[in-house]
mmJSON file of the N, C-alpha and C atoms, coordinates in Angstrom:
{"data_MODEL":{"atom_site":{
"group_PDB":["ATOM","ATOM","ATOM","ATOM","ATOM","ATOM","ATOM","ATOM","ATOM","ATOM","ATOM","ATOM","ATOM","ATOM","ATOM","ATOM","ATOM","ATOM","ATOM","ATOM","ATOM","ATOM","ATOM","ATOM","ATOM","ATOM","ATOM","ATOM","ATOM","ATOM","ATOM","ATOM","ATOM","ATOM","ATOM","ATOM","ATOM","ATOM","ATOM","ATOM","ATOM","ATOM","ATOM","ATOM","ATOM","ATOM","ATOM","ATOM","ATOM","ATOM","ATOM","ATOM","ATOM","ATOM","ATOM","ATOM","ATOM","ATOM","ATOM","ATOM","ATOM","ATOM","ATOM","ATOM","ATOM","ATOM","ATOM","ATOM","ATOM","ATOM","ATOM","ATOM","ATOM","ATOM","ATOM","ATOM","ATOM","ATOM","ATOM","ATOM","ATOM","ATOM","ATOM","ATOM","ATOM","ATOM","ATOM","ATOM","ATOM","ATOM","ATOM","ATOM","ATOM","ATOM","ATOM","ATOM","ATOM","ATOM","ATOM","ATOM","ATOM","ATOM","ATOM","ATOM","ATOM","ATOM","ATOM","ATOM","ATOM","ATOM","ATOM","ATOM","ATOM","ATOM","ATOM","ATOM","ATOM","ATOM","ATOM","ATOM","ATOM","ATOM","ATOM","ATOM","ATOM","ATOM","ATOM","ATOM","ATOM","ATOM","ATOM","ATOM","ATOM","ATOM","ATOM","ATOM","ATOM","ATOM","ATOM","ATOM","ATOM","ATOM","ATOM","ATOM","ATOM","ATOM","ATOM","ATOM","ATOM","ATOM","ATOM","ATOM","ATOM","ATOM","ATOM","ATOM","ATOM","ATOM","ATOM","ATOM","ATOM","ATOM","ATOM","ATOM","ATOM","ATOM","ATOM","ATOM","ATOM","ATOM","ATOM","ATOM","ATOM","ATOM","ATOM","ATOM","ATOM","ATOM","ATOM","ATOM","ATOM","ATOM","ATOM","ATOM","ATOM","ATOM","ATOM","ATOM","ATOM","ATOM","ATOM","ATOM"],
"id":[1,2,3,4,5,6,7,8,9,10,11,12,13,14,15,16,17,18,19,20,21,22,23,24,25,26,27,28,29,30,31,32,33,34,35,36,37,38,39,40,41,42,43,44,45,46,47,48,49,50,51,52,53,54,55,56,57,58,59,60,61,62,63,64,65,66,67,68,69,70,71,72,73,74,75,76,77,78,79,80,81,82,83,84,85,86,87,88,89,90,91,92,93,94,95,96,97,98,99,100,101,102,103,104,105,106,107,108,109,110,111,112,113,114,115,116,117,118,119,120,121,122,123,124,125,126,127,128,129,130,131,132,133,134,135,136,137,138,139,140,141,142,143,144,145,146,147,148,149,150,151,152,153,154,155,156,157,158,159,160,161,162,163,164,165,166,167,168,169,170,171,172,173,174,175,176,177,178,179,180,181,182,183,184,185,186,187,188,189,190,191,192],
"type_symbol":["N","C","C","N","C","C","N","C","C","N","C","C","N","C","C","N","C","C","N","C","C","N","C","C","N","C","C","N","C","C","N","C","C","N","C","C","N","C","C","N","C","C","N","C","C","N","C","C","N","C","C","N","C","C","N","C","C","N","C","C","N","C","C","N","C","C","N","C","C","N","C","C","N","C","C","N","C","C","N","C","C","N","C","C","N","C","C","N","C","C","N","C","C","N","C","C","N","C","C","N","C","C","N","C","C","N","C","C","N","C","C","N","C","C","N","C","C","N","C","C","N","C","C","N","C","C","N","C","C","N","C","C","N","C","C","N","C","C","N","C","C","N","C","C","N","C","C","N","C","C","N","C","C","N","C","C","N","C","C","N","C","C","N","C","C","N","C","C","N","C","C","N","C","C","N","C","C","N","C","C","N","C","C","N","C","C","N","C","C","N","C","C"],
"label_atom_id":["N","CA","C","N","CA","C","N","CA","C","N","CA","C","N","CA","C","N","CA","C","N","CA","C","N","CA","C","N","CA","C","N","CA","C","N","CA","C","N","CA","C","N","CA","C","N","CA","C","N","CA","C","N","CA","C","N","CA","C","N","CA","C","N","CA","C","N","CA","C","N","CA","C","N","CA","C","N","CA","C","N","CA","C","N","CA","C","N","CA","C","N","CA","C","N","CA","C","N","CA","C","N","CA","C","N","CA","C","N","CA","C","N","CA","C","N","CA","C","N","CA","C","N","CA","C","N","CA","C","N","CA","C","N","CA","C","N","CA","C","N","CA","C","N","CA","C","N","CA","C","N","CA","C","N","CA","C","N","CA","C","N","CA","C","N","CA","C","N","CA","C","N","CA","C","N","CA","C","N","CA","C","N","CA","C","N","CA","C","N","CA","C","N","CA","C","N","CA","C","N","CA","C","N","CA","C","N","CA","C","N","CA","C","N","CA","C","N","CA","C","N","CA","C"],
"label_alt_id":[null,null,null,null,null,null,null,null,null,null,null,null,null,null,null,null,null,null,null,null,null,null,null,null,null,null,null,null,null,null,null,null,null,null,null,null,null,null,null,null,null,null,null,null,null,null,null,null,null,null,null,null,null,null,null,null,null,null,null,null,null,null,null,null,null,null,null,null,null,null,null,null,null,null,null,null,null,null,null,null,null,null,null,null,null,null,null,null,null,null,null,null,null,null,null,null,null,null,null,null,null,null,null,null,null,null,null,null,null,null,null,null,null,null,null,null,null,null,null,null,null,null,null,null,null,null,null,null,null,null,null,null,null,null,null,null,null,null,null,null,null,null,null,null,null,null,null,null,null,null,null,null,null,null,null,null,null,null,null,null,null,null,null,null,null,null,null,null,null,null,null,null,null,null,null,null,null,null,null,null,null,null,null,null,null,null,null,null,null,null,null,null],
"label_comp_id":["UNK","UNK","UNK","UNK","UNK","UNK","UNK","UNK","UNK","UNK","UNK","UNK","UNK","UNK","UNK","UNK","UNK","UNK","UNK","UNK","UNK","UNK","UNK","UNK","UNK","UNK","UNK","UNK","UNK","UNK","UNK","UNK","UNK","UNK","UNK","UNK","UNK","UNK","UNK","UNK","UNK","UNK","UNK","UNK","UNK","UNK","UNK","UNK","UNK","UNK","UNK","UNK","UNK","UNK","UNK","UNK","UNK","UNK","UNK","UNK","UNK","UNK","UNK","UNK","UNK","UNK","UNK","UNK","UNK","UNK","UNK","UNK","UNK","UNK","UNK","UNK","UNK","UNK","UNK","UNK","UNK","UNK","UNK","UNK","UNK","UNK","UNK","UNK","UNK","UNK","UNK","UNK","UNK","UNK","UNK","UNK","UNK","UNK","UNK","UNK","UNK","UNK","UNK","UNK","UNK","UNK","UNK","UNK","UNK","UNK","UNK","UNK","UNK","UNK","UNK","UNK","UNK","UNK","UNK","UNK","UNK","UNK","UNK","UNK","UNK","UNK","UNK","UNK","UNK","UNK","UNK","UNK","UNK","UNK","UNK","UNK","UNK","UNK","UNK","UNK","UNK","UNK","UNK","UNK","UNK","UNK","UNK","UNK","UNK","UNK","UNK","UNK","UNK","UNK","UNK","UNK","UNK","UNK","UNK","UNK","UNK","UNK","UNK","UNK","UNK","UNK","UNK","UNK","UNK","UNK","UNK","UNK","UNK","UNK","UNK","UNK","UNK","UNK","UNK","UNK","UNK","UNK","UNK","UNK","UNK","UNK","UNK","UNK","UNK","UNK","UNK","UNK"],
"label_asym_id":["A","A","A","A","A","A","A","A","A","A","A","A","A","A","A","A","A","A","A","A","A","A","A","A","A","A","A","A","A","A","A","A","A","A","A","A","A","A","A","A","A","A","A","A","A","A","A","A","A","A","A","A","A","A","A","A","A","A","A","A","A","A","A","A","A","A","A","A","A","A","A","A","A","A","A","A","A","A","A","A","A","A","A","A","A","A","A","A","A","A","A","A","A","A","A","A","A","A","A","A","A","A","A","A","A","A","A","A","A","A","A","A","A","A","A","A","A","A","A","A","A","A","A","A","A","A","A","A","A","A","A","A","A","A","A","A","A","A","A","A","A","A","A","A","A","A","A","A","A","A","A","A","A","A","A","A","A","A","A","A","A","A","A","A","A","A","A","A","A","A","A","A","A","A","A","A","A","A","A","A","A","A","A","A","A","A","A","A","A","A","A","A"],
"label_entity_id":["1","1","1","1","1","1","1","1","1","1","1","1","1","1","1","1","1","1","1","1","1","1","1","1","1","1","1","1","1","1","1","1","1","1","1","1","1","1","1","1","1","1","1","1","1","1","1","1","1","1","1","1","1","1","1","1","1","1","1","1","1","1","1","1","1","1","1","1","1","1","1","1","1","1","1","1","1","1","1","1","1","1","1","1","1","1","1","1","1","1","1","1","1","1","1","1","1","1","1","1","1","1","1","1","1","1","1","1","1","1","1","1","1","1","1","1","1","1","1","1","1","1","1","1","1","1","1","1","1","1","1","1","1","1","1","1","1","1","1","1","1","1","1","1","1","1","1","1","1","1","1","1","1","1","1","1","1","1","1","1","1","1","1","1","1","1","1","1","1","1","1","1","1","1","1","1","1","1","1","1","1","1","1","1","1","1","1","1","1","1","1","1"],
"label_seq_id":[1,1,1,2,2,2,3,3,3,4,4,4,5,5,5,6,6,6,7,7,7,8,8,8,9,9,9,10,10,10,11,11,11,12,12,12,13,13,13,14,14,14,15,15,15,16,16,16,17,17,17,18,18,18,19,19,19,20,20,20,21,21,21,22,22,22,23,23,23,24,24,24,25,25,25,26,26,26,27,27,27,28,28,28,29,29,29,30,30,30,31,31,31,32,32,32,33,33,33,34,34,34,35,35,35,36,36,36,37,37,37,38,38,38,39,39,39,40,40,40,41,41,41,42,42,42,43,43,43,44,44,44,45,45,45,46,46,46,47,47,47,48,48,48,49,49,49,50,50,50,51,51,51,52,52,52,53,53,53,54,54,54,55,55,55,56,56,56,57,57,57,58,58,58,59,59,59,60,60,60,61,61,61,62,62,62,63,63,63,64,64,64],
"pdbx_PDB_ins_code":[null,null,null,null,null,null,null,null,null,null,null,null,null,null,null,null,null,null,null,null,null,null,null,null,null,null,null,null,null,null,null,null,null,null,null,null,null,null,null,null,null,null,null,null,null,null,null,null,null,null,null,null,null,null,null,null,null,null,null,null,null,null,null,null,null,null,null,null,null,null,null,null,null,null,null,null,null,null,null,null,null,null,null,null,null,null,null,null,null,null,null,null,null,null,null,null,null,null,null,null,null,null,null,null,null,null,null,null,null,null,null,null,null,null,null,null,null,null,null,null,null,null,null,null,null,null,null,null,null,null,null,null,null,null,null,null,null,null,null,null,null,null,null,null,null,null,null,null,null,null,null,null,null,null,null,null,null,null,null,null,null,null,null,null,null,null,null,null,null,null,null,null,null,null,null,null,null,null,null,null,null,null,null,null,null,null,null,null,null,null,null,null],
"Cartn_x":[0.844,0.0,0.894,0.357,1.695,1.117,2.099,2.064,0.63,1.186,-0.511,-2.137,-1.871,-3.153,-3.333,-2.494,-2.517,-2.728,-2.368,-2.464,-3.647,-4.068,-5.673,-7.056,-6.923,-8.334,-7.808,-9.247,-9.681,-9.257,-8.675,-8.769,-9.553,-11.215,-12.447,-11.986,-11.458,-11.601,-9.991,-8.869,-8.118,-8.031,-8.815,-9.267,-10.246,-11.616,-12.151,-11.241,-10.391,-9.475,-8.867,-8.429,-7.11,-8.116,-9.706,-10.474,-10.826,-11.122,-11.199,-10.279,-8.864,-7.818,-7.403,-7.589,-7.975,-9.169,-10.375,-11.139,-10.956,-10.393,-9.785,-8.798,-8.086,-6.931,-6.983,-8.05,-8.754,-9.183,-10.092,-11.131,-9.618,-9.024,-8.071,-7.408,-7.175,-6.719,-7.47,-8.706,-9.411,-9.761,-9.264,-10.033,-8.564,-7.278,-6.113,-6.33,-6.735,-6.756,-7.695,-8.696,-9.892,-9.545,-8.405,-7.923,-6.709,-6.006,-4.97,-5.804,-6.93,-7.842,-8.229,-8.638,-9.424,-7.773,-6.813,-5.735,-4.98,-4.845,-4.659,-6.012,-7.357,-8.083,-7.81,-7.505,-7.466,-6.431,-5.412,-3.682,-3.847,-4.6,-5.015,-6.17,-6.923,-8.151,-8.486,-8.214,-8.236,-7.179,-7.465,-6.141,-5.331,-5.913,-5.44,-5.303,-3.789,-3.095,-3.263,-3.278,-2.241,-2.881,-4.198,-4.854,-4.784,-4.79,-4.222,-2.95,-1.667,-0.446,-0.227,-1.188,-1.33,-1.835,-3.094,-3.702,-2.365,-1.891,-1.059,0.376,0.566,1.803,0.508,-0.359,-1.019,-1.39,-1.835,-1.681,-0.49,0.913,1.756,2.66,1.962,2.371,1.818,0.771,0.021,0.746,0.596,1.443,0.672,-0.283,-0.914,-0.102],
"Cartn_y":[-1.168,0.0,1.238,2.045,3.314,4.163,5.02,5.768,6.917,7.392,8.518,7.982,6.524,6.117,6.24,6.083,5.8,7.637,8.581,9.839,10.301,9.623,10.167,9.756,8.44,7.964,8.858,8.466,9.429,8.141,8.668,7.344,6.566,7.352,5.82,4.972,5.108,4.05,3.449,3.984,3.225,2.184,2.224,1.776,0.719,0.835,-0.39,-0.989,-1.024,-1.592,-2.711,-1.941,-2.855,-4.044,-3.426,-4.18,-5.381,-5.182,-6.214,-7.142,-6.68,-7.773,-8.409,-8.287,-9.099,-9.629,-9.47,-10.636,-11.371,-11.152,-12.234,-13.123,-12.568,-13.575,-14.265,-13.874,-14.789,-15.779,-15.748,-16.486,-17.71,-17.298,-18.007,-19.096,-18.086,-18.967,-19.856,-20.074,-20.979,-21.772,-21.621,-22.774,-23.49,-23.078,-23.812,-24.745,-24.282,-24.756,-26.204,-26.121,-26.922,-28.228,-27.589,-28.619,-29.501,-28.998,-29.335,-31.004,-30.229,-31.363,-32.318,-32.363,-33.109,-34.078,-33.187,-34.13,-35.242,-34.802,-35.721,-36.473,-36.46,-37.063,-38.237,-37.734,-39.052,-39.644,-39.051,-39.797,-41.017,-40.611,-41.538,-42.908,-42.065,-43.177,-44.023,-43.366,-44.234,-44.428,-45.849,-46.636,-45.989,-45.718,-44.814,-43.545,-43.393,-41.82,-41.158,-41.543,-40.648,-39.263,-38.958,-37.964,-37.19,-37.533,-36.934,-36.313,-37.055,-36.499,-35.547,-35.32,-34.366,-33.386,-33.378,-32.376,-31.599,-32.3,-31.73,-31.372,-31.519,-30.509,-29.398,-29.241,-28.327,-27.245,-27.707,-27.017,-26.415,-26.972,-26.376,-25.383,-25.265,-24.567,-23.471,-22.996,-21.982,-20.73,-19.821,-18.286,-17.791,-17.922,-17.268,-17.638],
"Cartn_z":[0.0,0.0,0.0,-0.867,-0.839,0.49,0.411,1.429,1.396,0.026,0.116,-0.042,-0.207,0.251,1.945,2.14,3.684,4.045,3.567,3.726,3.388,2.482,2.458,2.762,3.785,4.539,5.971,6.153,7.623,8.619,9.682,11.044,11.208,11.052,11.086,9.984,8.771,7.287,8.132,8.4,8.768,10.256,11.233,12.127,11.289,10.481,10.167,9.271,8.169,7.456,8.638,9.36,10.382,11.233,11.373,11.868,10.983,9.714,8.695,8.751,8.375,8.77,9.634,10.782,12.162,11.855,11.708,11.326,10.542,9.183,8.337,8.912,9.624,9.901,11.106,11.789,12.539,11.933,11.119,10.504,9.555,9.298,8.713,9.336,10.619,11.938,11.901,12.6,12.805,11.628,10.308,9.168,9.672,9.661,9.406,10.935,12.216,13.398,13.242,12.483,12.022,10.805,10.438,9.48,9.999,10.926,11.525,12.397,13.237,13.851,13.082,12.086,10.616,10.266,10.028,9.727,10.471,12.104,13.307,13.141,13.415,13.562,12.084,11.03,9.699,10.169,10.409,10.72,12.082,13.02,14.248,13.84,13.041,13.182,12.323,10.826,9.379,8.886,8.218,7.886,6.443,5.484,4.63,4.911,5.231,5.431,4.139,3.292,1.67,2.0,2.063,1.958,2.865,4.085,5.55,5.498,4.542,4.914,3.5,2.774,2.08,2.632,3.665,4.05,5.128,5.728,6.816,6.01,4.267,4.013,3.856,2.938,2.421,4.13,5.329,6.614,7.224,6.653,6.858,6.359,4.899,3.771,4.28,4.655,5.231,5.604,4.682,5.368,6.238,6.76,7.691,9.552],
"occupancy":[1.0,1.0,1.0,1.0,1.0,1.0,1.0,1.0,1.0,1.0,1.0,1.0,1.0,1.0,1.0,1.0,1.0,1.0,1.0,1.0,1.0,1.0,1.0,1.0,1.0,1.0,1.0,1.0,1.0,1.0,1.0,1.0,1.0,1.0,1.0,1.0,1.0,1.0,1.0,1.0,1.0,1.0,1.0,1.0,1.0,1.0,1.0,1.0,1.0,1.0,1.0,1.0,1.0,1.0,1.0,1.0,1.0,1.0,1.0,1.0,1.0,1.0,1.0,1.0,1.0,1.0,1.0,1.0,1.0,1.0,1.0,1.0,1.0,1.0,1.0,1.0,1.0,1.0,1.0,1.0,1.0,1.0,1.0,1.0,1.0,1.0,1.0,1.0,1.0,1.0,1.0,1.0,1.0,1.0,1.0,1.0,1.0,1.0,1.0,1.0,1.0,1.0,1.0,1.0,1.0,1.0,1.0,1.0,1.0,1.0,1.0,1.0,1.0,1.0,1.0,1.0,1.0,1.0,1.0,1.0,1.0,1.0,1.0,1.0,1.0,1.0,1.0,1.0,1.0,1.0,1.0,1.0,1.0,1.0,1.0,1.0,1.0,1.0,1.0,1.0,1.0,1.0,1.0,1.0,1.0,1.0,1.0,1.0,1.0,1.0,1.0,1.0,1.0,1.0,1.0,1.0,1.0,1.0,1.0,1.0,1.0,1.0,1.0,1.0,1.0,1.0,1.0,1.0,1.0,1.0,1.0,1.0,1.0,1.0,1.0,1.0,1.0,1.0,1.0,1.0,1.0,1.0,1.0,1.0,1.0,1.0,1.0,1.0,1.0,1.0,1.0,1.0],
"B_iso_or_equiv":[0.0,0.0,0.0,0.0,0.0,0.0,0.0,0.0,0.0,0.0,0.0,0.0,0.0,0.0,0.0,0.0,0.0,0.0,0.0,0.0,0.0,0.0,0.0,0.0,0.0,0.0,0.0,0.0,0.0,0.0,0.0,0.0,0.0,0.0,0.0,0.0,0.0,0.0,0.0,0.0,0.0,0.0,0.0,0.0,0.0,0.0,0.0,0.0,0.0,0.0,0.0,0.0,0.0,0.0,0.0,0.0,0.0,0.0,0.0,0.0,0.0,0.0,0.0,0.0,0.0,0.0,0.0,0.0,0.0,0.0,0.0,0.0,0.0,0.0,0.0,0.0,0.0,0.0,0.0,0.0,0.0,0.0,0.0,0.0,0.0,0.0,0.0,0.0,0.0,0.0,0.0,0.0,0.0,0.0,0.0,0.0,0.0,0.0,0.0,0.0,0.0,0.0,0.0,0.0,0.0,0.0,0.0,0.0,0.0,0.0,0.0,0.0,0.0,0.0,0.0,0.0,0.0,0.0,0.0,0.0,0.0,0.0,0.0,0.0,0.0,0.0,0.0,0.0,0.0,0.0,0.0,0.0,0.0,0.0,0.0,0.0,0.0,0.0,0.0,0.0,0.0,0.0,0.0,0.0,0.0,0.0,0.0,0.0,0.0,0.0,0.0,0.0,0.0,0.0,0.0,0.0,0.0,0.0,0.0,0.0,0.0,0.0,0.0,0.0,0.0,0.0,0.0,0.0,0.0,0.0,0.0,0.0,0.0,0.0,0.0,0.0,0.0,0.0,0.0,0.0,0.0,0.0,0.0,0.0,0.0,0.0,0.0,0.0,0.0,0.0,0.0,0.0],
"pdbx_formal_charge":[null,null,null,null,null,null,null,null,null,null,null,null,null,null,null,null,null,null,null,null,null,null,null,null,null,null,null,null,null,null,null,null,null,null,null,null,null,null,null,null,null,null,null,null,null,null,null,null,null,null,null,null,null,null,null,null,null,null,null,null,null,null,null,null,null,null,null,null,null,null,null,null,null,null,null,null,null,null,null,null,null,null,null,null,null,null,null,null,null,null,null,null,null,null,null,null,null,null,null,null,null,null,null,null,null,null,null,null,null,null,null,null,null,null,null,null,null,null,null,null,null,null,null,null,null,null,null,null,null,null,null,null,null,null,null,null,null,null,null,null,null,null,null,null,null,null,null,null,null,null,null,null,null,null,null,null,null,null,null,null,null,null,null,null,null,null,null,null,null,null,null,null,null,null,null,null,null,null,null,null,null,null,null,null,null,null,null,null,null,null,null,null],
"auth_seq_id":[1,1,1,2,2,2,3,3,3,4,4,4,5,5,5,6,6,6,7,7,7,8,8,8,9,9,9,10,10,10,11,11,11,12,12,12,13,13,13,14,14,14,15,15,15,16,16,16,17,17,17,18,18,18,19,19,19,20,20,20,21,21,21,22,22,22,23,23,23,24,24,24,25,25,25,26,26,26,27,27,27,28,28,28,29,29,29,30,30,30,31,31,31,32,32,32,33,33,33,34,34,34,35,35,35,36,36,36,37,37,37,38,38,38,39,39,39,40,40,40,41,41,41,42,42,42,43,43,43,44,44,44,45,45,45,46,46,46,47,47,47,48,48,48,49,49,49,50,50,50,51,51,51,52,52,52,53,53,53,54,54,54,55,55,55,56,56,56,57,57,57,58,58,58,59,59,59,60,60,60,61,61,61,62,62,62,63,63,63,64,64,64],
"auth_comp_id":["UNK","UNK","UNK","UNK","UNK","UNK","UNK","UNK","UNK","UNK","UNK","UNK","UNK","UNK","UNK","UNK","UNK","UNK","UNK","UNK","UNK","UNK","UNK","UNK","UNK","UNK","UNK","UNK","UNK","UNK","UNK","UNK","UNK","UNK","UNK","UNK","UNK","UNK","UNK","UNK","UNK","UNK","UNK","UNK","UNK","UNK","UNK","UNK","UNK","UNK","UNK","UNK","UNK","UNK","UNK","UNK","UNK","UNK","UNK","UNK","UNK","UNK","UNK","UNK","UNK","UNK","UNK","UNK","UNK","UNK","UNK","UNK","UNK","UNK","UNK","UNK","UNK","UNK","UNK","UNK","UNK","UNK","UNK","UNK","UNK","UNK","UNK","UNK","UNK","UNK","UNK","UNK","UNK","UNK","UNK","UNK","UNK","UNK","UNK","UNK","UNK","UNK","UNK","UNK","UNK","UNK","UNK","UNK","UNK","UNK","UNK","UNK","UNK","UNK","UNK","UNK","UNK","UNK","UNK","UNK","UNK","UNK","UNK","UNK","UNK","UNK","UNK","UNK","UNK","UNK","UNK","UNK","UNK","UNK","UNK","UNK","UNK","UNK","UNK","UNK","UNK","UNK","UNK","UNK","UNK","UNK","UNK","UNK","UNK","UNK","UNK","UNK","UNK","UNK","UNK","UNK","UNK","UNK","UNK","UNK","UNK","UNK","UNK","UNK","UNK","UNK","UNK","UNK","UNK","UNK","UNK","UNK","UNK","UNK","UNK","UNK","UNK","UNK","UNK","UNK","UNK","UNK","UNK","UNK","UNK","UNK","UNK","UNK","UNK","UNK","UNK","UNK"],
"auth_asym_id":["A","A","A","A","A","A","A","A","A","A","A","A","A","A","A","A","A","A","A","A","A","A","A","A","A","A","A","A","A","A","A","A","A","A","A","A","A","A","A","A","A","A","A","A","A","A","A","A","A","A","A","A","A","A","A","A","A","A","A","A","A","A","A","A","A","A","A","A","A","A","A","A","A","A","A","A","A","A","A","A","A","A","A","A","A","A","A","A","A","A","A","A","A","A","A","A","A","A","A","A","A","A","A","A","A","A","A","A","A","A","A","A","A","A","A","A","A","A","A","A","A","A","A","A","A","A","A","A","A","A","A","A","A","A","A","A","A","A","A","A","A","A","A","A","A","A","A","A","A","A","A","A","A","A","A","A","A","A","A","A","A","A","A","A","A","A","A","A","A","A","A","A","A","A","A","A","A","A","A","A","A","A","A","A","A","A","A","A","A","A","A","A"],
"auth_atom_id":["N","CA","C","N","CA","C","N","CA","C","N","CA","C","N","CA","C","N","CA","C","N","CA","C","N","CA","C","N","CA","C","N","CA","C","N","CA","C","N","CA","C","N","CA","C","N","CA","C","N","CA","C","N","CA","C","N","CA","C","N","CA","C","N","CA","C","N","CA","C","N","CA","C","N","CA","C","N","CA","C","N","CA","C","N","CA","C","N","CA","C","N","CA","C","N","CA","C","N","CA","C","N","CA","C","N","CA","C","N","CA","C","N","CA","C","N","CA","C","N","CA","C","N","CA","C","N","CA","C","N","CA","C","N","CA","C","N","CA","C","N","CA","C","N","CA","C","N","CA","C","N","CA","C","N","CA","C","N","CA","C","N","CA","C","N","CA","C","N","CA","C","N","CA","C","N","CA","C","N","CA","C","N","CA","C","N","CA","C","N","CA","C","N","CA","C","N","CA","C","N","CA","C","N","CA","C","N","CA","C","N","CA","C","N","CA","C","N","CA","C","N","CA","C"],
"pdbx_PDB_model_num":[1,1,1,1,1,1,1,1,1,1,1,1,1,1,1,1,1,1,1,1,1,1,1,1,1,1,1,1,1,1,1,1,1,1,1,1,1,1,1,1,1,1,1,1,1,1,1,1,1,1,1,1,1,1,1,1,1,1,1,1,1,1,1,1,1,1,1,1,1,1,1,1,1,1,1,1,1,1,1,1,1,1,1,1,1,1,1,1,1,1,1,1,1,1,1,1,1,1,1,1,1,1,1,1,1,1,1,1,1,1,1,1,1,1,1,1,1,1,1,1,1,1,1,1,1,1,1,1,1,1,1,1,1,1,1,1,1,1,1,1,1,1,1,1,1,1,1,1,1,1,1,1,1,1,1,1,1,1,1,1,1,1,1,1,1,1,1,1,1,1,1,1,1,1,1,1,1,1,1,1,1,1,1,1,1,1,1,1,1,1,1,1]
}}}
């Protein structure tokens, strides 16, 4: 983001912006937290991993 964008919202638009991205990356949090469970739960309980130890590179690949 350049700088004179940032120079030309008002504090309310930059306060909800920063609010948006904390909810996103919450919400992110918790899908990766949710998949992490889904992947231990396949790796523990069903006998075919392949798909499980795919899900858990694809969970760890995660930039979030």
């Amino acid at each position: 983001m350049k700088k004179e964008d940032l120079k030309n919202k008002t504090r309310e638009q930059l306060v909800s912006e920063l609010q948006s991205i904390k909810a996103i990356t919450g919400v992110l949090s918790g899908v990766l937290i949710v998949l992490f469970a889904i992947t231990i739960y396949g790796l523990l309980a069903i006998e075919d991993n392949t798909v499980f130890i795919a899900l858990i590179a694809v969970a760890i690949s995660d930039p979030s």
